[in-house]
Structures are given as C-alpha cells and as structure tokens.
C-alpha positions, 0 to 999 in steps of 0.5 A: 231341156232336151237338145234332140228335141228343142229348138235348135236356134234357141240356143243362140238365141238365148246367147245373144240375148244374155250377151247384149244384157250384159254387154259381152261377146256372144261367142263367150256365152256360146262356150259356156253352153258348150262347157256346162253341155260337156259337163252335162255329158260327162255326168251321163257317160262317164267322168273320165272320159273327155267329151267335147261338145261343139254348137254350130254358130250358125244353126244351133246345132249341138254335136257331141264327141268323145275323144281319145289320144294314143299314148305310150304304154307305160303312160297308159293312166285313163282307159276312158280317154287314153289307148296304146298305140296297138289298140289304136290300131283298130281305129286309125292307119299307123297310130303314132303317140300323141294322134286323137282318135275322135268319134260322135256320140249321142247328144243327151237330155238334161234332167233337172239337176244337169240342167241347174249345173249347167245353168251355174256353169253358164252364170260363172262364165257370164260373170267372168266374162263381164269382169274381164269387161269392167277391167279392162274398159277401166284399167287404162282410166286410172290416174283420171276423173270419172263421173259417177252416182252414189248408190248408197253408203256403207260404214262411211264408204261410198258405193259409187255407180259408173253409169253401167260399167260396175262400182266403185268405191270412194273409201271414208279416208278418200272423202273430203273432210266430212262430206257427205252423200245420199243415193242417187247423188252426182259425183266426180272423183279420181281413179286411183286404182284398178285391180283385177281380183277373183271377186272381179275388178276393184276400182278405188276413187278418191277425193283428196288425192292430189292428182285429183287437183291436178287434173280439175285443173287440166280441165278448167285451163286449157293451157294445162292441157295443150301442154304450155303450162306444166303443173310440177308439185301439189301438195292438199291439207285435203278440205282446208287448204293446198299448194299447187306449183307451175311452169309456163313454157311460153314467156308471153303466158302468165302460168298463174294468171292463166290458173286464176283466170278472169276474175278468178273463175277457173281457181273457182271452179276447182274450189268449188269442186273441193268444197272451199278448200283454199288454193295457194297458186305458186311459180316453180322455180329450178332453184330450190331456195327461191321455189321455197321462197314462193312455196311459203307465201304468203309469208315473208322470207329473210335468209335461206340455206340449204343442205342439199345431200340431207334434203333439208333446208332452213328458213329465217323469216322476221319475228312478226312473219314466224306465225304467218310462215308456219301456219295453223297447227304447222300447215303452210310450213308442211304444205310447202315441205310437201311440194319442195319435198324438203325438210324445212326448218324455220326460225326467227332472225334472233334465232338464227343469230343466236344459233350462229353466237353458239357456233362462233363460241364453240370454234372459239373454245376448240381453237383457245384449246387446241392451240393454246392461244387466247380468245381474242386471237381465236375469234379473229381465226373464227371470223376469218373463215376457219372452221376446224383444226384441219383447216389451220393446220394443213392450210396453205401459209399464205391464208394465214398470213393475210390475217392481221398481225400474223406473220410468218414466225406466228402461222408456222407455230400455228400449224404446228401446233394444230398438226401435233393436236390432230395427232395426239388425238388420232393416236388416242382415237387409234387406241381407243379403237384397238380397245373395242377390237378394231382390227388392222384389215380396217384400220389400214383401209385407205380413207378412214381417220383413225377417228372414223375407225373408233366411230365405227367400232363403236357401232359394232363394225370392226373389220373389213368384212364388217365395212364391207357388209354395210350400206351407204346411208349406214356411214353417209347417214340419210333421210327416209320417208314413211307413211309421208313423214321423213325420218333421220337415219343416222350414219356412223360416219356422218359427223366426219362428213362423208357424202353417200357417193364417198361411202359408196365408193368406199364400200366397193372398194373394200368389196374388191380388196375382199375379193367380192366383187370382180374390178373388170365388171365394175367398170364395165358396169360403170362405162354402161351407166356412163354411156346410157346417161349420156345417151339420155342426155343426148335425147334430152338435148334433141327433144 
C-alpha cells in the first residue's frame, strides 16, 4: 500500500466503513490510521525521531512531519527530535526552549510487515474504541433489567447476548435454582456490575438477587413506579420463596393489594418470571416489633421484645405456631431476619416461661445472699421490679417503703446491707485487679466500677493507654455481618451495660486526658456534626 500512489478518499473511506461496523466515531479510526502511519515512518526513518502524520478529513490526504523541540543544553538526550537553542538558530528567529521546529517530509510506502503492523495498530484502537462504547452505553444500566439472548453455556455460566451491545455473563451461583438454557433463548436479568477491565467491559447479571424482584415489581405495578408505593425490604430464598415489604403514601391505596393486583395477575407475573418462587407481600411498618410481626406471617406472634443496641429481637409464638414460624429448614424465620435486618430468636410460650422462672430464681438466690434475708422476702423485692443489688442499695427509700411490710427501720437495713456487699466486692474486684497488673492511671479513670477494671484486665488492658487503644464494640460488645451471617462480638464491658455511645465517649475522653487528641478540635468537630444534622433534618422537614 502506497500513499503516494493509492487513492487518496480510500482512506476514508475505509474509516467509515470500519466505523459504522462497529458502531464508533470515524474519527477514531482516522487516528489509528494516523498512529499506526507514524509507526510506519518511524520503522523508515528512524525510531527516535518524532514523526507525526496527519490525514485530511476532507480529501484523505496524508501529510508527514518531523518534529523537533529546542531544549536546554544539558538536557540535550535525543539528537533525532531535540536541539539546543544555538542550532535552532538556523531554523527559527529567536529560538527559546520549549518552541518546535516542524518540518514535512516525504510520505512513505508500506511494505508487507509495516502494512500488517499497521493494520494490528488500527485493529487495537478499533477494540479500544468499541469497549470504551459498550461501557459507557452500560455503566448507567447497572441496578436495572435487560433483555437478553443466550449464546451458549460455559461450565454452567451463561454467556448472554445484548442484542449488539457485547456480552454478559449470568454466573452459576446467579441463576435460579437449576435453571437451565439453550442457545438462542430469550432471557431477562438484573445488571449487577459494570466493570471497565483491560480486556474490555465486564457486565454481570443475576437472577437471584433482590433488587432483581424489586424492579419486576416496578414493572408490573405502576404504583411502584410513579413513586405512591415504596418497596423498603426483599429478602429471596432465591427459586422457593421471598419476603418482600411495602409502603403506601396515599392512605386511599392499598400497597398490597396494588402488588397482588386483579385476581392476583401482577404477583403472578413476577412468579412466573422467578420460576414459581412464592412471594410473601408484607406491610412495613416504623415500628420494628409490629414490621416483624407481619414479616413472620403467616404465623402467629404472642409477645415481641427487643433489644435495640444488640439488634436482636425475640420472638414467642404459641407451641402449635413454632414450626409454622421457623419454617422449613429455618426458612421464614431468615427470610424475616433478612428484611428487619434483625437477629431473631424464637420460642415457645413454655419456653419464655421457663427462661423468665431461671431469671426470677437467680435474682432471688443473689438477694437471699446478698442480703441475708429469706427467700420468701427475696421473691417479693424480684416481683417488685428490683433487678440488682444497686438498684436496692442506692434506691430512693420511698420505693422500698411501698412493698408490703416494709418500713422504714426494714428499708434502711436494707440498703446498708446491699452498699456494704457492693463494697466488699468492688474492694475484691479492685485487689483482683492490682494482681493482674491494673495500673492507677486506669483504675482512677472516671467512669469504671473497679469490677470493670478487673474485666478489663483480664482481657489484657491494663492501662490508660490500653483503654485508650481500644475500639467502641471492643468494650460495648456488637454484632458484625460476614458473608450475610451476623456474628457476636463480645465486649469486655458489655456484662456491665455500657452502650457504644458510652465507650465511645469514654474512649475519647482517656485520648484527651493522654493528650491524643486536641479538646477544641473535638468540639469543633462535634458543632459540625450538630450543625450538618440539623441541617439534614431541616431539608428533610421542607421535603
């Protein structure tokens, strides 16, 4: 091929046919021309030497130039596409460093082996250009529903077709229970992902995530649409069974009656799509212990208690109702702890009533101890609300005096029987703790029971600088999600009570005393925070 010699418009005309193959701008082809014709050059006249070649976009016309820049005279590394400012005297007036000199020279032919490398170079920027097309036509679409066809089936993967936009892949694990394809079958899924990789875009769809229900049902209900229904939870047992939980914001719309539709026509068309997986419709509900109420149907719930800091809840439900609750292999039970995001625990009313017995006889057995009375006087302080010794022993007297046979004489003995307990016992606490190696900078701290400090010296934290090392859930104890199981993380402070916003505060408060951290940027930091939810708030309440 010889540029002198062939056509000029062939050129062009090849990029645009290339460019409407593949569906990219013509101009990029045109530069991959100009790119793999420089290279062409280069290989004629020198590798070092800095050829550029430009192609006319109107007549085809292909100009070669080779260009040099001035540069300083100890920077002088290239001869071939560098000159001092004294020999770029003879080319240009008043040469100052960093000015090009630029001159033509003769266009070149392409032999055989420049012509197949220029051929590589236009073919890489072609591919570059058509992935740079597929991502960015499909960035936006993750987190939506395509329309695809299968094109064939790898190690249970499926390569999917999106009618000329590239591939995608539907990976084993993504499918629905054992769903199966052959070529050239019709096939809708959830983007997932969009990645832009060196071996161009990858796109993953799935089938069992659930978002991939949420948005059927947007499809199917135009309520869901238009925004009058909100779906606010899904939870899938992905080929067998969900849980999907929704709002109306119109009190006149029914939000699942709108999802079930006429006869039941709009749920099943999302089951159908899901191949006969069973959908539980659910109301939502602000309040946690009635959302999980309705997220078990459709079993029956007696008593719900809640343990908000631990994120756990407990359930008890009727003997006759425990298999109904639970489900097959524990499937309603995790399915409703999926869409509360709650660790539920359920049992039966014998066993709520027998857990409540051992509690009621533990406090019973610590008070007989503790104060030295007798079980039927220990019972009645239980069935009265009193929990602990430092509830009696530091309780306002008038509390006591309203149990039956208590007076005054009877309550102060009491509680100085209960004070003297605690103190014998943080005085052994406090021993205790000097023997593992507490030191005084920690066992002064503000805040900590002497007990606390022999709790935490026994996990190893022995001084303020220990405390102050430590993390919030590492005192407060917390619950941590992995691979959509959560698992307890027990604190050392956590039999004592103490929330993470306690630990938090006094974490920060032994960082100060140490020194760690400045007190007038904490509170700077804590005014912004203060400011910046209160203006979320305020934009909330004009929304």
């Amino acid at each position: 091929m010889a540029i002198t010699s062939a056509n000029q418009l062939e050129l062009l005309q090849t990029a645009e046919a290339v460019a409407r193959e593949k569906m990219i701008d013509p101009g990029l082809v045109v530069e991959a021309m100009e790119e793999s014709l420089a290279r062409a050059a280069k290989s004629r006249y020198g590798a070092e030497m800095d050829i550029r070649v430009s192609i006319d976009r109107r007549t085809g016309k292909a100009t070669f130039t080779r260009v040099r820049t001035v540069v300083e005279e100890e920077e002088l590394e290239n001869y071939q596409s560098e000159f001092t400012v004294e020999q770029a005297k003879q080319y240009l007036e008043n040469p100052e460093v960093g000015d090009t000199y630029v001159e033509e020279i003769p266009p070149v032919e392409l032999g055989r082996i420049a012509a197949q490398s220029a051929k590589q170079v236009i073919l890489q920027k072609v591919r570059e250009a058509e992935r740079d097309r597929q991502y960015e036509a499909f960035k936006d679409k993750a987190g939506t529903i395509i329309n695809g066809q299968v094109k064939r089936e790898e190690y249970g993967n499926v390569i999917v077709d999106l009618a000329g936009y590239g591939e995608a892949i539907l990976r084993r694990n993504e499918k629905i229970g054992r769903e199966s394809y052959r070529p050239n079958d019709r096939i809708r899924c959830y983007v997932k992902d969009v990645r832009r990789e060196t071996r161009g875009p990858q796109i993953f769809l799935s089938r069992t995530a659930p978002e991939f229900m949420a948005e059927l049902f947007k499809m199917e209900v135009p309520e869901i649409y238009d925004g009058i229904i909100e779906i606010k939870a899904v939870s899938r047992d992905p080929g067998s069974r969900a849980k999907i939980a929704v709002i109306s914001y119109d009190g006149s719309i029914d939000p699942v009656g709108a999802c079930v539709g006429m006869r039941g026509s709009r749920v099943q068309a999302v089951v159908n799509e899901l191949q006969g997986e069973k959908i539980d419709i659910i109301p939502w509900n602000e309040d946690q212990p009635t959302f999980l109420v309705n997220a078990l149907q459709p079993a029956e719930v007696t008593k719900v208690v809640l343990d908000e800091e631990a994120g756990k809840i407990e359930v008890v439900v009727p003997e006759e109702q425990l298999s109904l609750a639970i489900g097959r292999r524990g499937q309603n039970v995790r399915l409703a702890s999926q869409l509360t995001n709650l660790d539920i625990d359920i049992m039966t009313e014998a066993e709520e009533s027998a857990r409540r017995q051992k509690e009621f006889e533990a406090r019973t057995s610590l008070f007989q101890q503790a104060l030295d009375i007798d079980e039927f006087f220990a019972q009645l302080l239980v069935s009265e609300g009193f929990t602990n010794l430092e509830e009696v022993g530091y309780v306002e007297i008038d509390e006591l005096l309203v149990i039956d046979g208590v007076d005054e004489g009877t309550a102060n003995e009491l509680q100085t029987r209960a004070r003297e307990y605690l103190e014998a016992a943080a005085a052994a606490a406090l021993e205790a703790a000097r023997a593992l190696g507490a030191e005084d900078s920690l066992i002064e701290f503000e805040g900590l029971t002497a007990q606390m400090v022999e709790a935490l010296a026994k996990d190893d934290v022995k001084s303020l600088e220990d405390f102050a090392t430590c993390a919030d859930w590492e005192l407060a104890g917390g619950w941590t999600t992995v691979d959509g199981e959560r698992t307890k993380d027990d604190g050392s402070l956590e039999p004592f009570g103490i929330t993470l916003e306690e630990a938090q505060d006094m974490i920060m408060t032994a960082r100060v005393m140490l020194g760690w951290v400045d007190p007038d940027e904490l509170l700077a930091s804590e005014d912004d925070a203060e400011e910046t939810a209160e203006g979320d708030a305020s934009e909330e309440a004009e929304a």
